[in-house]
mmCIF file as Biopython writes it, N, C-alpha, C and O atoms, coordinates in Angstrom:
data_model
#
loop_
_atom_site.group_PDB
_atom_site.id
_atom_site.type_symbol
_atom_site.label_atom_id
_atom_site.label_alt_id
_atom_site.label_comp_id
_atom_site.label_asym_id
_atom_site.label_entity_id
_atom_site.label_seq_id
_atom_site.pdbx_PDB_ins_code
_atom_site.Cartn_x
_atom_site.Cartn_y
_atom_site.Cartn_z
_atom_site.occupancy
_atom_site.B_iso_or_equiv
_atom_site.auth_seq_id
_atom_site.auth_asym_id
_atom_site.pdbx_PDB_model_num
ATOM 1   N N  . UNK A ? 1  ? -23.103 43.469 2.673   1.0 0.0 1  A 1 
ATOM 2   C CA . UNK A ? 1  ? -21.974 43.490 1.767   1.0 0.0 1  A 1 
ATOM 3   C C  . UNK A ? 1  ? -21.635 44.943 1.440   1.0 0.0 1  A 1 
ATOM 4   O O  . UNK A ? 1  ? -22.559 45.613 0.978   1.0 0.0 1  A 1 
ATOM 5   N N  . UNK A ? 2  ? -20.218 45.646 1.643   1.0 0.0 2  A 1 
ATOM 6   C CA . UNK A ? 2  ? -19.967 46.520 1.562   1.0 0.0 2  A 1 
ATOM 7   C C  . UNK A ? 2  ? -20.090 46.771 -0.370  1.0 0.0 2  A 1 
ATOM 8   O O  . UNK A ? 2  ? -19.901 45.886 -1.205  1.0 0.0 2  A 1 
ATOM 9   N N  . UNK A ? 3  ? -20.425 48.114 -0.628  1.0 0.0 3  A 1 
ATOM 10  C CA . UNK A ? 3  ? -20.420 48.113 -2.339  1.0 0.0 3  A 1 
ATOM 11  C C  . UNK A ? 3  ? -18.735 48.235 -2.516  1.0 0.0 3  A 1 
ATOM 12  O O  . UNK A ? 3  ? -17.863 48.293 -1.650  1.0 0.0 3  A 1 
ATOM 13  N N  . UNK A ? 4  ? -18.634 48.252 -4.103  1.0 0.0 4  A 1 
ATOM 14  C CA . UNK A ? 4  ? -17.040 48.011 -4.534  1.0 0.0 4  A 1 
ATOM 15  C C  . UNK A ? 4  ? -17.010 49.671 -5.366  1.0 0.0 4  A 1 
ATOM 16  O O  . UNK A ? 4  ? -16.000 50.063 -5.950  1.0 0.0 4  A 1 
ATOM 17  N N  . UNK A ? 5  ? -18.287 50.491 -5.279  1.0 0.0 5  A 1 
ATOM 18  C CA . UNK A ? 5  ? -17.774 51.620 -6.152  1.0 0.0 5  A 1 
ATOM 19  C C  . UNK A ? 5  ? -17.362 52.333 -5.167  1.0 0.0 5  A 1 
ATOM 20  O O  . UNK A ? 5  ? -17.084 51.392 -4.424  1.0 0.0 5  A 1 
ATOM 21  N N  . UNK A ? 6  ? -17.138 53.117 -4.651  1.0 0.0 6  A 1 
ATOM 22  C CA . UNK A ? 6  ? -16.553 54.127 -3.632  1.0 0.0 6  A 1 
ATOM 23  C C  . UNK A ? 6  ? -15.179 53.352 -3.217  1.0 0.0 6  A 1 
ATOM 24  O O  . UNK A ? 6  ? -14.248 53.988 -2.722  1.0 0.0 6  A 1 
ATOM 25  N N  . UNK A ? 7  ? -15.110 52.134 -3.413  1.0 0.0 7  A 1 
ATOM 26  C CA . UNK A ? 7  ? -13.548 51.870 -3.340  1.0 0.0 7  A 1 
ATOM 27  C C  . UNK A ? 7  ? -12.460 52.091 -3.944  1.0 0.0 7  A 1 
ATOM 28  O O  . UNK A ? 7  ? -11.283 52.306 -3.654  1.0 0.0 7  A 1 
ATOM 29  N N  . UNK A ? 8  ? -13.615 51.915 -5.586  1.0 0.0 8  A 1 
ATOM 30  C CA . UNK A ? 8  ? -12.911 51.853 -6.777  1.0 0.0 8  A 1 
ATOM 31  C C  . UNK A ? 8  ? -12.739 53.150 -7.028  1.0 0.0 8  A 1 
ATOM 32  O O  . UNK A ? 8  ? -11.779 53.437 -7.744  1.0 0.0 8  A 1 
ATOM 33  N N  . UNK A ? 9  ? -13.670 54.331 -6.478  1.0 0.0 9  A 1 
ATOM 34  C CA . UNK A ? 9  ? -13.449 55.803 -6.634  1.0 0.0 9  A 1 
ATOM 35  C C  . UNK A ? 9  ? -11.918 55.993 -5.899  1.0 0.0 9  A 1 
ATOM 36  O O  . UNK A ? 9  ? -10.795 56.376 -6.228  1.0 0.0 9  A 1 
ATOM 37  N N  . UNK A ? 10 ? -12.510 55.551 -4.874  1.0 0.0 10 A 1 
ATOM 38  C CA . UNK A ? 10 ? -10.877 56.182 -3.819  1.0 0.0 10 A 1 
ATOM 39  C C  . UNK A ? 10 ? -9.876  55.625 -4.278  1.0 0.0 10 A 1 
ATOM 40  O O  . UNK A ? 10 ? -8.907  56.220 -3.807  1.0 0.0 10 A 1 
ATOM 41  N N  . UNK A ? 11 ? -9.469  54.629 -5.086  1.0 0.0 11 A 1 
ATOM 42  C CA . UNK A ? 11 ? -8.289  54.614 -5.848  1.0 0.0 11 A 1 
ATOM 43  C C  . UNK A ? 11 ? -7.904  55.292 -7.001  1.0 0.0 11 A 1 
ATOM 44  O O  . UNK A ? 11 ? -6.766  55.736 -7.159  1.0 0.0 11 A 1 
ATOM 45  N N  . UNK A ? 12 ? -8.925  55.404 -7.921  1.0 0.0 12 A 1 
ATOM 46  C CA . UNK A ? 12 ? -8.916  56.196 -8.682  1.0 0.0 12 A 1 
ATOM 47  C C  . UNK A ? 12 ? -8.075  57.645 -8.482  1.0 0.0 12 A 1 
ATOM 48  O O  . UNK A ? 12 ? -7.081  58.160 -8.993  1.0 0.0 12 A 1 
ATOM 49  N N  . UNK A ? 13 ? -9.267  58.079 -7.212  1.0 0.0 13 A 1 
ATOM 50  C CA . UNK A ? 13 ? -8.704  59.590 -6.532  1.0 0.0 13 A 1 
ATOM 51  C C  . UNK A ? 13 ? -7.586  59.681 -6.061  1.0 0.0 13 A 1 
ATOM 52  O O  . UNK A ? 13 ? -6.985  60.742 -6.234  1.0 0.0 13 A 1 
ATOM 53  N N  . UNK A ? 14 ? -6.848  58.419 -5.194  1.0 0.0 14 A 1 
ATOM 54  C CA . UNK A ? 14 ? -5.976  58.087 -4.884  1.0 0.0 14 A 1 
ATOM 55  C C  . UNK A ? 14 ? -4.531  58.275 -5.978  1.0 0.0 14 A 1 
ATOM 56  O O  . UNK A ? 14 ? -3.495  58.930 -5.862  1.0 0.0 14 A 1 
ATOM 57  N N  . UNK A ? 15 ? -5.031  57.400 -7.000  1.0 0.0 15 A 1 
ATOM 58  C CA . UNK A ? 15 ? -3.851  57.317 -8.022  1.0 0.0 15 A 1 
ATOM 59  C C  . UNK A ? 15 ? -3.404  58.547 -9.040  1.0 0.0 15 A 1 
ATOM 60  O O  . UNK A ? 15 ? -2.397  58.685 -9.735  1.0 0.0 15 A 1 
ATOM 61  N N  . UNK A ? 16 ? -4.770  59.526 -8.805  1.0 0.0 16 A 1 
ATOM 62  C CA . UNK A ? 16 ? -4.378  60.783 -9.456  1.0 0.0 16 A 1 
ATOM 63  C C  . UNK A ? 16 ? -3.989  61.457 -8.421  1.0 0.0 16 A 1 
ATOM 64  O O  . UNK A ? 16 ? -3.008  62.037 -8.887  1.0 0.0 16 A 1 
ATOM 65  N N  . UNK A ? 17 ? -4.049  61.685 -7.667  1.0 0.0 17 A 1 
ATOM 66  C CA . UNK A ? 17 ? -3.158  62.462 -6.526  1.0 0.0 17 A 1 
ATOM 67  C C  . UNK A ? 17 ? -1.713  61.996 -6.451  1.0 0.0 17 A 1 
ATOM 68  O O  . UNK A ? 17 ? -0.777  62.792 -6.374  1.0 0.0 17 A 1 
ATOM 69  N N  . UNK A ? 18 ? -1.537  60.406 -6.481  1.0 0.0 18 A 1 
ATOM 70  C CA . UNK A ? 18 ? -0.288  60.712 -6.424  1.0 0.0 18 A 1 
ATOM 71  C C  . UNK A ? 18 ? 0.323   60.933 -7.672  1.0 0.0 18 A 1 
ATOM 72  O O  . UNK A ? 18 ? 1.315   61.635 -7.472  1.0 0.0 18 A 1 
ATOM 73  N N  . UNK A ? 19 ? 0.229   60.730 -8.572  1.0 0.0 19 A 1 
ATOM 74  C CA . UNK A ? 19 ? 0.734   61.533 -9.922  1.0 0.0 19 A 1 
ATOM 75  C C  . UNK A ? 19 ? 0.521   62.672 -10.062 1.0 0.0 19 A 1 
ATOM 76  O O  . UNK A ? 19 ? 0.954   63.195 -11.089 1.0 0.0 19 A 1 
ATOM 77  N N  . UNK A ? 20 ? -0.172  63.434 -9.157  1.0 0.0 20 A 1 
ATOM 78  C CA . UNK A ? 20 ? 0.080   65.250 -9.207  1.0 0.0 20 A 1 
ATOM 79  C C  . UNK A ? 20 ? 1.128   65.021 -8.445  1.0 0.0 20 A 1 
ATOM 80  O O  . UNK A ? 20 ? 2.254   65.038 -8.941  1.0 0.0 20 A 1 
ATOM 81  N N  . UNK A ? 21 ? 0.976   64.833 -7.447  1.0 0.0 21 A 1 
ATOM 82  C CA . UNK A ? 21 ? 1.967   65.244 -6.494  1.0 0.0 21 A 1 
ATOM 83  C C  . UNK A ? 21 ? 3.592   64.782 -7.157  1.0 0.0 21 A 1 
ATOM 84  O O  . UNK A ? 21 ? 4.433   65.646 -6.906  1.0 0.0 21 A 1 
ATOM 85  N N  . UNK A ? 22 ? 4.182   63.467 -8.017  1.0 0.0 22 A 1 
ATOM 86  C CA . UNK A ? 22 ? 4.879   63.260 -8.281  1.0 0.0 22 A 1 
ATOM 87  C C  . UNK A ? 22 ? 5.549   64.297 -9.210  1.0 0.0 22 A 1 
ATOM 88  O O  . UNK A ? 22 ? 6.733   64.627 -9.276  1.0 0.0 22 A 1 
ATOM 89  N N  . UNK A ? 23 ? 4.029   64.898 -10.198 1.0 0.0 23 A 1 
ATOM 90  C CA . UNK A ? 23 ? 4.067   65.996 -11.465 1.0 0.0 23 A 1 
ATOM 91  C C  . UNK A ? 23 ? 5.041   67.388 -10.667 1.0 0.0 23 A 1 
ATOM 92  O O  . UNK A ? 23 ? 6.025   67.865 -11.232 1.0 0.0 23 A 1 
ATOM 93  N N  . UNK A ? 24 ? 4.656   67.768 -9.608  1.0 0.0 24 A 1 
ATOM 94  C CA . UNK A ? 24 ? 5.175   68.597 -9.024  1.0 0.0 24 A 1 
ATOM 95  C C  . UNK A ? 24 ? 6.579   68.682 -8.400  1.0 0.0 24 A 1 
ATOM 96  O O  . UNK A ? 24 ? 7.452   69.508 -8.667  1.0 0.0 24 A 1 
ATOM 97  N N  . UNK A ? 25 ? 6.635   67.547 -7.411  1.0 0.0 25 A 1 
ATOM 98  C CA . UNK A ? 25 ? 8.456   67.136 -7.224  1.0 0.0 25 A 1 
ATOM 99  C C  . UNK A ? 25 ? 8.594   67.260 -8.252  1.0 0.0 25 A 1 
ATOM 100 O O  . UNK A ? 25 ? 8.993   68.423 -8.325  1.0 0.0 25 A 1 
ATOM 101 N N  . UNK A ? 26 ? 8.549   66.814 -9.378  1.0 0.0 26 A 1 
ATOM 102 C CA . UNK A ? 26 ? 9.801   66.860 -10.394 1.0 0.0 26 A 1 
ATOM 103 C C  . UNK A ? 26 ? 9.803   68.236 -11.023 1.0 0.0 26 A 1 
ATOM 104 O O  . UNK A ? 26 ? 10.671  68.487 -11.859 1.0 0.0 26 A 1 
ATOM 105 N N  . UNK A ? 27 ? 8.715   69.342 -10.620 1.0 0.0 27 A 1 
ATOM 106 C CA . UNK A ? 27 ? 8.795   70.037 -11.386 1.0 0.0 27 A 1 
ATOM 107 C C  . UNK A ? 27 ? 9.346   71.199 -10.026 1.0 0.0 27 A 1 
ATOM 108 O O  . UNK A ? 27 ? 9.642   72.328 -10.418 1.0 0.0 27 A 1 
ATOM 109 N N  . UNK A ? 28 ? 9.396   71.087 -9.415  1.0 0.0 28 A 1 
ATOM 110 C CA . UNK A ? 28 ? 10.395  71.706 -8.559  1.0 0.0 28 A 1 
ATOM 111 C C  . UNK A ? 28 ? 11.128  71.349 -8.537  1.0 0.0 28 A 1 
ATOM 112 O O  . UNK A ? 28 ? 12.031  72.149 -8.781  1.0 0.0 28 A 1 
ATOM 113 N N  . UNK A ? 29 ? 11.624  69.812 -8.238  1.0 0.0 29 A 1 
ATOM 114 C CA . UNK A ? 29 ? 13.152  69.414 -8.264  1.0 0.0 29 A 1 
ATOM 115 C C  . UNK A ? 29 ? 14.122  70.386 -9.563  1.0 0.0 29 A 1 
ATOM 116 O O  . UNK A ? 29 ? 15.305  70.721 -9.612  1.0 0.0 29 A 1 
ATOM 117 N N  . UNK A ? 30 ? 12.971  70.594 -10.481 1.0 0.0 30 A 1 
ATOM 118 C CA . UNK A ? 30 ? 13.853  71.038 -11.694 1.0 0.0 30 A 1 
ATOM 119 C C  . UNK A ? 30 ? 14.259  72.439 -11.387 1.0 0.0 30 A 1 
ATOM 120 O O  . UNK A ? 30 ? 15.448  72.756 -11.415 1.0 0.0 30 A 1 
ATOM 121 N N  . UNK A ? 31 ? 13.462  73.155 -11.141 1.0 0.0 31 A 1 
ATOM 122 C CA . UNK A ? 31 ? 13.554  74.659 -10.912 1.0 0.0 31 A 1 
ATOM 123 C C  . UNK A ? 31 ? 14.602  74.830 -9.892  1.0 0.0 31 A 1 
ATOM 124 O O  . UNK A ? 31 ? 15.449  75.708 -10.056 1.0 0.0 31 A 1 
ATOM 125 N N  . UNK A ? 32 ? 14.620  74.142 -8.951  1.0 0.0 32 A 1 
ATOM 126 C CA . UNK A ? 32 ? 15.803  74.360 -7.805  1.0 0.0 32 A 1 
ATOM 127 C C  . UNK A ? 32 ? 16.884  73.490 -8.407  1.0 0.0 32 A 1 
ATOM 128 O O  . UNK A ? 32 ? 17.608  73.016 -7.531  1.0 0.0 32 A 1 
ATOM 129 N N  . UNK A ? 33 ? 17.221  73.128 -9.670  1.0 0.0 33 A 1 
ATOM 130 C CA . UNK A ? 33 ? 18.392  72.963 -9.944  1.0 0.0 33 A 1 
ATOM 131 C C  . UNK A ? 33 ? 19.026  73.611 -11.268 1.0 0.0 33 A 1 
ATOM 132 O O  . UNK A ? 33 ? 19.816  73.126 -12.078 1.0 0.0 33 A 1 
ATOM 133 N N  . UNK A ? 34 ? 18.453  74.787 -11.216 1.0 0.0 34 A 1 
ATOM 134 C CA . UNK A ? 34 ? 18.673  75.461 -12.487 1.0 0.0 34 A 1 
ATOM 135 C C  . UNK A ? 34 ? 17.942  75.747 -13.282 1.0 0.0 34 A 1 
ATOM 136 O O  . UNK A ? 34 ? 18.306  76.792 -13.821 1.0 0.0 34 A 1 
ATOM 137 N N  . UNK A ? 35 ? 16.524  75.140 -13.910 1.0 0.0 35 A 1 
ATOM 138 C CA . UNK A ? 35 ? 15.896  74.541 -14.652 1.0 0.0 35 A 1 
ATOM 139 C C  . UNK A ? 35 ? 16.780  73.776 -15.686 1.0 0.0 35 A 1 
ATOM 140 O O  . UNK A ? 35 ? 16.588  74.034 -16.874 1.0 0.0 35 A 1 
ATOM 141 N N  . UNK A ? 36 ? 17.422  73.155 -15.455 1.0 0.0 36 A 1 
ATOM 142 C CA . UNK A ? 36 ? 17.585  71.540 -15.903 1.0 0.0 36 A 1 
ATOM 143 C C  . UNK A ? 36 ? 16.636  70.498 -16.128 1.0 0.0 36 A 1 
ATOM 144 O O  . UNK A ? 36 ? 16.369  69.796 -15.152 1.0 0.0 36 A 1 
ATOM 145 N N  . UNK A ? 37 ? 16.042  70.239 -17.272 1.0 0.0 37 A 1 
ATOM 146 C CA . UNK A ? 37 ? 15.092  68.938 -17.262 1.0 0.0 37 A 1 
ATOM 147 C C  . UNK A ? 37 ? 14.028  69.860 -18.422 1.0 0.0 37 A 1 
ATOM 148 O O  . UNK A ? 37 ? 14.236  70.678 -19.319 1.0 0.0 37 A 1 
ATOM 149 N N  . UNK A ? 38 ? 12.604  69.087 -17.714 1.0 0.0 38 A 1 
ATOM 150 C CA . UNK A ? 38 ? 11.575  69.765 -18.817 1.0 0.0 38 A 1 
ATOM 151 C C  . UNK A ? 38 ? 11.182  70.813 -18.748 1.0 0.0 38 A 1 
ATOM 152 O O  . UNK A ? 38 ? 10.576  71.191 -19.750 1.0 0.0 38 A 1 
ATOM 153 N N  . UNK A ? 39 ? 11.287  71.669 -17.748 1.0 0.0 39 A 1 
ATOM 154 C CA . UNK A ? 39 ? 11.049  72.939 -17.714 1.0 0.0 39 A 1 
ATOM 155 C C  . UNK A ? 39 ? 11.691  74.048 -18.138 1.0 0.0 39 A 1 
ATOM 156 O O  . UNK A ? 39 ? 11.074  75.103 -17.988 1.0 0.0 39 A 1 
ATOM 157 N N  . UNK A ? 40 ? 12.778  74.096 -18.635 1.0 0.0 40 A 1 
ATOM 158 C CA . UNK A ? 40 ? 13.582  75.265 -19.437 1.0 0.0 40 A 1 
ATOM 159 C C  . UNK A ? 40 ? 13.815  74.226 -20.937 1.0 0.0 40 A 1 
ATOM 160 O O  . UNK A ? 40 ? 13.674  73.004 -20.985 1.0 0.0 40 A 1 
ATOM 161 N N  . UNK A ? 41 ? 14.221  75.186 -22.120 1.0 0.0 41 A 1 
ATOM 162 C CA . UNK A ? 41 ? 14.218  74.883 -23.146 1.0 0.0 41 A 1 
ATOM 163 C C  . UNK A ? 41 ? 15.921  75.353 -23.346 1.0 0.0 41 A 1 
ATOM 164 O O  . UNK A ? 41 ? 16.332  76.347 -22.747 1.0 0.0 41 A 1 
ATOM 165 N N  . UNK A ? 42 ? 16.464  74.872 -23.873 1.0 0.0 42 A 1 
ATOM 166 C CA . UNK A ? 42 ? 17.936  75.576 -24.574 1.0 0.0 42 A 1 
ATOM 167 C C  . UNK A ? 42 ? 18.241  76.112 -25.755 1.0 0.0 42 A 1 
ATOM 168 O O  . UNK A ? 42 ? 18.143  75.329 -26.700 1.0 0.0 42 A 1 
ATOM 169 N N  . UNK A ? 43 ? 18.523  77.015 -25.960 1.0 0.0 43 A 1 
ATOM 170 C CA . UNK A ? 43 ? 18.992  77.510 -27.185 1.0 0.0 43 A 1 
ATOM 171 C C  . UNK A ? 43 ? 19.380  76.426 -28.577 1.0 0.0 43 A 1 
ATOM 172 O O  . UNK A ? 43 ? 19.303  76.830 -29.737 1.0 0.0 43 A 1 
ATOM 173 N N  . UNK A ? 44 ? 19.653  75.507 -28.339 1.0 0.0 44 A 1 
ATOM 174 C CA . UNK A ? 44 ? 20.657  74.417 -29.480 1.0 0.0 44 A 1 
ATOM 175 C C  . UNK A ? 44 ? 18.970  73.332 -29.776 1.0 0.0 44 A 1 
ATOM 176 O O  . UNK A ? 44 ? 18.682  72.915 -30.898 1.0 0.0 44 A 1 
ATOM 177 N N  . UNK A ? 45 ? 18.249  73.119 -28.754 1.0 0.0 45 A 1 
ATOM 178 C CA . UNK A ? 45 ? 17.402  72.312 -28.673 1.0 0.0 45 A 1 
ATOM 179 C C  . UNK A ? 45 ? 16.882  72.259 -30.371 1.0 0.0 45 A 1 
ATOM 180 O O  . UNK A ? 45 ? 17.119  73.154 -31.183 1.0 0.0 45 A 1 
ATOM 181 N N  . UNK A ? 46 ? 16.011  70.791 -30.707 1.0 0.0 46 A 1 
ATOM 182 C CA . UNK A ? 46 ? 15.409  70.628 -32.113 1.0 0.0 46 A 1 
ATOM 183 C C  . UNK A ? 46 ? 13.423  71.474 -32.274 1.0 0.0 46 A 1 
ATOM 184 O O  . UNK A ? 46 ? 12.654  71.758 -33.193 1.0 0.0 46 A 1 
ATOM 185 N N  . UNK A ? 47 ? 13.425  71.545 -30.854 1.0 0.0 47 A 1 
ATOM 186 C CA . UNK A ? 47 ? 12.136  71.834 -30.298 1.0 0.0 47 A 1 
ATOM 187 C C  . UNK A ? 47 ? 11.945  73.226 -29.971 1.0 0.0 47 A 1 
ATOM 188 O O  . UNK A ? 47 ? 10.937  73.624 -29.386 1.0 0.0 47 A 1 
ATOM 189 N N  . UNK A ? 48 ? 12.843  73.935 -30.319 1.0 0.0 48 A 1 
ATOM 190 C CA . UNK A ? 48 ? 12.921  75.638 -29.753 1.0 0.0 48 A 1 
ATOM 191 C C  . UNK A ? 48 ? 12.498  76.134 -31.584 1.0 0.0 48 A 1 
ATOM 192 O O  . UNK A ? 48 ? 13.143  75.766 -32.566 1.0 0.0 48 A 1 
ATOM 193 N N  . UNK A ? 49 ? 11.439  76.906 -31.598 1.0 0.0 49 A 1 
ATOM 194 C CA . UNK A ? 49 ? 10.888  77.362 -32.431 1.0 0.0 49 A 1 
ATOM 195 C C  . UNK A ? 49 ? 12.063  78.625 -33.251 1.0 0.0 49 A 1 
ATOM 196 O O  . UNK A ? 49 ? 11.691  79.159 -34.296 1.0 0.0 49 A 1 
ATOM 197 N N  . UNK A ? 50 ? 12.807  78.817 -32.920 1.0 0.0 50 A 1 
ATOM 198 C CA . UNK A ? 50 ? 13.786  80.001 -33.221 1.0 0.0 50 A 1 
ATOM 199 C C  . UNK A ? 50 ? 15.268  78.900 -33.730 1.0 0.0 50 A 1 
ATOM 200 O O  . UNK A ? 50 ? 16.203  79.589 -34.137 1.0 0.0 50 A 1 
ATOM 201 N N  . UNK A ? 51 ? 15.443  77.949 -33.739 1.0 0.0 51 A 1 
ATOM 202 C CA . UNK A ? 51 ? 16.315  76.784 -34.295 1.0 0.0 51 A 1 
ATOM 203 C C  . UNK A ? 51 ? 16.055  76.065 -35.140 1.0 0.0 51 A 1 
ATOM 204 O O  . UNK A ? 51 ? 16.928  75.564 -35.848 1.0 0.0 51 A 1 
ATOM 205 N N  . UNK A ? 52 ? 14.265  75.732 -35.344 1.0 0.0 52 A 1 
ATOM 206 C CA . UNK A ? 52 ? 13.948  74.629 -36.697 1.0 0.0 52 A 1 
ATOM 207 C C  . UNK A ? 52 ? 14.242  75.754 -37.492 1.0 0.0 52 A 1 
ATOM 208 O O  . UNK A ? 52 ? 14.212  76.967 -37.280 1.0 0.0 52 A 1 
ATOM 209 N N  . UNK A ? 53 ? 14.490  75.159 -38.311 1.0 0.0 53 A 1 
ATOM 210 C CA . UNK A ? 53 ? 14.592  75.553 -39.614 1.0 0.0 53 A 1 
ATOM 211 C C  . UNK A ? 53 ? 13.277  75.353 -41.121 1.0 0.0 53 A 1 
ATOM 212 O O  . UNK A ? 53 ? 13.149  74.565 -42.059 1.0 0.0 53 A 1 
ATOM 213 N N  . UNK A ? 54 ? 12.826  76.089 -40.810 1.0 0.0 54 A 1 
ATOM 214 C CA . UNK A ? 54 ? 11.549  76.181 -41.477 1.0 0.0 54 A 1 
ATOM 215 C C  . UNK A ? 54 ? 11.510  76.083 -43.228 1.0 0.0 54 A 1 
ATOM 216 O O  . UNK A ? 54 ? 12.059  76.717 -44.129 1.0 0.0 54 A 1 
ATOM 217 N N  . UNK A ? 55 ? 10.421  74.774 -43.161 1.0 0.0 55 A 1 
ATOM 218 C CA . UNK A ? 55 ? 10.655  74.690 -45.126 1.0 0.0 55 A 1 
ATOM 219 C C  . UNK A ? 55 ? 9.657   76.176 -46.101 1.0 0.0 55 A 1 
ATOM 220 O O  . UNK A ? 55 ? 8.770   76.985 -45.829 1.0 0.0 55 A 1 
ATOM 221 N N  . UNK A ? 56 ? 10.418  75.852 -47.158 1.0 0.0 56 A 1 
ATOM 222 C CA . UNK A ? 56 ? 10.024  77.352 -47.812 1.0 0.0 56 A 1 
ATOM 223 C C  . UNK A ? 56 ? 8.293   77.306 -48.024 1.0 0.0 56 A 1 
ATOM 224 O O  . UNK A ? 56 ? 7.583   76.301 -48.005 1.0 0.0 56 A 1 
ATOM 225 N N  . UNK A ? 57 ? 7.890   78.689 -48.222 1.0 0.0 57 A 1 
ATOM 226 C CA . UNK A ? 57 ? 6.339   78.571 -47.852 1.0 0.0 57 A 1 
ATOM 227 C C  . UNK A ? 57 ? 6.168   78.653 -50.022 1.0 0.0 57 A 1 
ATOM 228 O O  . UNK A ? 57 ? 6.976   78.999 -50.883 1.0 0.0 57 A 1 
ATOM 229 N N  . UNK A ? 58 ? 4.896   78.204 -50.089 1.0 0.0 58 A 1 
ATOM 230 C CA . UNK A ? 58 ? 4.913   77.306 -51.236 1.0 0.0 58 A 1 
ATOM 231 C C  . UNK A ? 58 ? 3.655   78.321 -51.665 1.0 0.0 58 A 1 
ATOM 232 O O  . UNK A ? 58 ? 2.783   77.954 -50.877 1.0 0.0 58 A 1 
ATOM 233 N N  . UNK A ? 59 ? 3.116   79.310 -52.410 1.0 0.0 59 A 1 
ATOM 234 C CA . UNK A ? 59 ? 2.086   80.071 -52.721 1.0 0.0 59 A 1 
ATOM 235 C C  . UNK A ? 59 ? 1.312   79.550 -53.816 1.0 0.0 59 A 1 
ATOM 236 O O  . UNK A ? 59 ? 1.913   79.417 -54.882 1.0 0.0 59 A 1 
ATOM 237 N N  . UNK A ? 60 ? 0.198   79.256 -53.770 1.0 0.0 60 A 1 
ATOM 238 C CA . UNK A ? 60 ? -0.911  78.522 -54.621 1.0 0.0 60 A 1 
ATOM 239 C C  . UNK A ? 60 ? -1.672  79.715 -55.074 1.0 0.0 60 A 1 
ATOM 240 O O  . UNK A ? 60 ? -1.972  80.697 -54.395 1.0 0.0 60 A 1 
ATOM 241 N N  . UNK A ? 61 ? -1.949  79.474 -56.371 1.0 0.0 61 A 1 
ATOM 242 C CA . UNK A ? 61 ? -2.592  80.368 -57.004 1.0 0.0 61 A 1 
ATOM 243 C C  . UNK A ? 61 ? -2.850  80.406 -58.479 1.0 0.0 61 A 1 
ATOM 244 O O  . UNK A ? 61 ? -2.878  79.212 -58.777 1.0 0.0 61 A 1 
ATOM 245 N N  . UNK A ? 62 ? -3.035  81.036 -59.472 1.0 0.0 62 A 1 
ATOM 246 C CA . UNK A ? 62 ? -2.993  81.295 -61.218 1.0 0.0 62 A 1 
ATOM 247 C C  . UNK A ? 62 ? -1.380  81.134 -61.529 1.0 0.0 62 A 1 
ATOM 248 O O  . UNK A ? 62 ? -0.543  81.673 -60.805 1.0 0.0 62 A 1 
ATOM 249 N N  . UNK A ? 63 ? -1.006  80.282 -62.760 1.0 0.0 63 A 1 
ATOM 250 C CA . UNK A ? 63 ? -0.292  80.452 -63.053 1.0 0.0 63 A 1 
ATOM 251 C C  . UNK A ? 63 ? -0.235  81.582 -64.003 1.0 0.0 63 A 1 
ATOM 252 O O  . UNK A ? 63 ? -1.222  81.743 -64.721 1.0 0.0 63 A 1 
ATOM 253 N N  . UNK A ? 64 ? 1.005   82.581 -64.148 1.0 0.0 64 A 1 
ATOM 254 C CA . UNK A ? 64 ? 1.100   83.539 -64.863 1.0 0.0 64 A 1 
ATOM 255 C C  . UNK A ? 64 ? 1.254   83.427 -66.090 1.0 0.0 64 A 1 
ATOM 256 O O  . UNK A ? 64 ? 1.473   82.216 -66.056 1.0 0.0 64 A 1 
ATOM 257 N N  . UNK A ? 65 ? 1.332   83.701 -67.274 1.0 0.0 65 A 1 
ATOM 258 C CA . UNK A ? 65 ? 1.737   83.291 -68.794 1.0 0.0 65 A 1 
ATOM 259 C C  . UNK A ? 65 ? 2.874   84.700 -69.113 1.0 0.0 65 A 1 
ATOM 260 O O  . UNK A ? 65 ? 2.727   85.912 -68.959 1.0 0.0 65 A 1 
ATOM 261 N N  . UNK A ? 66 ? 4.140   83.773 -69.672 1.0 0.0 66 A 1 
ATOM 262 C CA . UNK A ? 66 ? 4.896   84.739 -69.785 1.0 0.0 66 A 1 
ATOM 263 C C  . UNK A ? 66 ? 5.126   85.150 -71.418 1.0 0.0 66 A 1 
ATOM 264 O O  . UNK A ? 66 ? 5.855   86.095 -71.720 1.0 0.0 66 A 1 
#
């Protein structure tokens, strides 16, 4: 009787290979079209660190007595 682990490896190995390889088309497809997609960011985006709009920073400490 042949064993079932080395089968179950080679799919495994199998199924992550092809999801690199898919990871990559798309990540060239993108670059050769501009970077269009997930690989460039845009200026307007909610996710571009230079566009959120950041809440006010809040300082903890003694209150003063006036």
């Amino acid at each position: 009787m042949f064993p079932w682990q080395p089968i179950f490896a080679f799919l495994i190995v199998l199924a992550a290979a092809v999801w690199l390889t898919l990871r990559v088309l798309k990540t060239v497809r993108s670059v050769s079209r501009g970077g269009q997609g997930h690989v460039s960011n845009c200026g307007t985006c909610q996710h571009n660190p230079e566009v959120t709009k950041a809440a006010p920073l809040v300082q903890l400490g003694k209150k003063l007595d006036k």
